[in-house]
C-alpha positions as CSV (number, residue, x, y, z in Angstrom):
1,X,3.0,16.9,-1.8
2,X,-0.8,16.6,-1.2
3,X,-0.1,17.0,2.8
4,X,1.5,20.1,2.2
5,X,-0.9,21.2,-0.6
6,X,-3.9,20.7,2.0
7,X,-2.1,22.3,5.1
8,X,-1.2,25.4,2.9
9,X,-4.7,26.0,1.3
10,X,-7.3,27.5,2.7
11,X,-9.5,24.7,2.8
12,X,-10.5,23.5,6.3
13,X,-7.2,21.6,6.4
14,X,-5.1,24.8,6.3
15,X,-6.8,26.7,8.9
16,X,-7.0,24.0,11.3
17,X,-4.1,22.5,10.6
18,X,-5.5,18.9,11.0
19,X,-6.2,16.1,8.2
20,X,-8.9,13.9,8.7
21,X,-8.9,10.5,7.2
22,X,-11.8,9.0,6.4
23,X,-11.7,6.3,3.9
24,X,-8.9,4.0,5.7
25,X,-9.1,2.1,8.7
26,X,-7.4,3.4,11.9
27,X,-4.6,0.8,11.9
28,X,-3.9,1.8,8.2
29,X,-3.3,5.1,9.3
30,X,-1.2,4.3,11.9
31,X,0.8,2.3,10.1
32,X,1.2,4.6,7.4
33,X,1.9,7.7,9.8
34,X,4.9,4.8,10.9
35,X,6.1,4.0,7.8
36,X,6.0,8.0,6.7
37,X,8.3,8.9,9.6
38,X,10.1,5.9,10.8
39,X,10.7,4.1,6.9
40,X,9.8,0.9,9.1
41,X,6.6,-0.6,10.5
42,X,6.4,-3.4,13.3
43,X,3.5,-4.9,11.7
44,X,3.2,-6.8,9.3
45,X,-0.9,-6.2,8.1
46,X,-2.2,-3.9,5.5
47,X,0.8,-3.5,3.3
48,X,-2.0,-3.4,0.3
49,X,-4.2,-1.0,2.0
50,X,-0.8,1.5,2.9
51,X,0.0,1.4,-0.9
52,X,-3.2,2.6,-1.5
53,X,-3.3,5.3,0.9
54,X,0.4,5.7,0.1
55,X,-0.3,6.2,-3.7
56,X,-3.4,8.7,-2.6
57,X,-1.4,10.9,-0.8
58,X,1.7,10.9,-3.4
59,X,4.2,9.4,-1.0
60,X,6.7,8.0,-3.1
61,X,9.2,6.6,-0.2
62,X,6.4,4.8,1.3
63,X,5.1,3.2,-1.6
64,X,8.8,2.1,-2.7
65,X,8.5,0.5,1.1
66,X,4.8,-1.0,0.9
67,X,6.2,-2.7,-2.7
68,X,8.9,-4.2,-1.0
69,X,7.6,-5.5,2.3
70,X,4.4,-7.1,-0.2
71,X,7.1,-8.8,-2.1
72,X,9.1,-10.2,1.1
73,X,5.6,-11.4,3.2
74,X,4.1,-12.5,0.1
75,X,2.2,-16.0,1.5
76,X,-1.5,-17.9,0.8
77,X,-2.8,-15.5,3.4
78,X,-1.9,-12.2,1.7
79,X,-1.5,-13.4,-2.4
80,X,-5.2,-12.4,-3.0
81,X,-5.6,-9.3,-1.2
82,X,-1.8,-7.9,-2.6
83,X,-3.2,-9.1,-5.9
84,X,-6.3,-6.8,-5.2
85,X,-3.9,-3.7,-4.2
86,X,-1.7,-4.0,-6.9
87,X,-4.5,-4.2,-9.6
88,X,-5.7,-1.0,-8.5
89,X,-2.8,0.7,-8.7
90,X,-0.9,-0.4,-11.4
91,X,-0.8,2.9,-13.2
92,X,2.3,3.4,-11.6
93,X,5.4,1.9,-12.9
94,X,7.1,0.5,-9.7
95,X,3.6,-1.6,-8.8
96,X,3.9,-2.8,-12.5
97,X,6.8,-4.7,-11.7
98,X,6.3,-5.5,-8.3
99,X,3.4,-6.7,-9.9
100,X,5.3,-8.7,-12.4
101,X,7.6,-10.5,-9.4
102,X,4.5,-11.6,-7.6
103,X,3.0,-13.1,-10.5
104,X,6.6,-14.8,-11.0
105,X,6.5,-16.1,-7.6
106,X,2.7,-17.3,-8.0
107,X,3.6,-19.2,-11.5
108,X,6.4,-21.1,-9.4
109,X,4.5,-21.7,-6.1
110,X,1.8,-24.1,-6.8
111,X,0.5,-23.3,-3.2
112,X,0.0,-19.6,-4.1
113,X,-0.9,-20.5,-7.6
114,X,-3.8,-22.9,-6.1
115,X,-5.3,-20.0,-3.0
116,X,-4.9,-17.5,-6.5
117,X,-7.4,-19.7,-8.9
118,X,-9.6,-20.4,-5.8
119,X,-10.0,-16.4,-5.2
120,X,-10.8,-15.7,-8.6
């Protein structure tokens, strides 16, 4: 809805017909612009910083997708900075129980529970 929204207005988006993203990083976009039109992404990095983005732009489909692929690579590596994500967005109901099931998974994984306390 907010693509549309900016590309029918008639702020600069609308007459030039070009969105310019500033405040993610160039392989967020791109994975993002994957996930948007494929539903799939061949990497496996930034699935916090897509939600975000995802969640800015009101793209329910890829957040749904972001939620899910966090779940399934959840690891030492990427428990702190999904942790991070999901704080920040847990307005939402779906990242409240994703949200949940990571915390489940921490409790049981005393590897994940262990890189967890260290981060915080």
């Amino acid at each position: 809805p907010v693509f549309e929204k900016m590309l029918q207005s008639s702020m600069t988006e609308g007459s030039t017909r070009v969105i310019q993203v500033d405040d993610f990083a160039a392989d967020v976009v791109e994975g993002f612009l994957e996930l948007l039109f494929t539903g799939t992404r061949t990497s496996t990095e930034s699935w916090g910083d897509m939600l975000r983005m995802a969640d800015k732009y009101q793209v329910d489909g890829v957040i749904k997708i972001c939620l899910a692929s966090m779940l399934s690579t959840l690891s030492v590596e990427t428990v702190v900075p999904y942790f991070g994500a999901l704080n920040k967005l847990s307005h939402l109901e779906d990242v409240k129980s994703a949200k949940e099931e990571v915390w489940s998974k921490v409790e049981s994984n005393k590897e994940l529970l262990r890189k967890f306390i260290d981060a915080v």
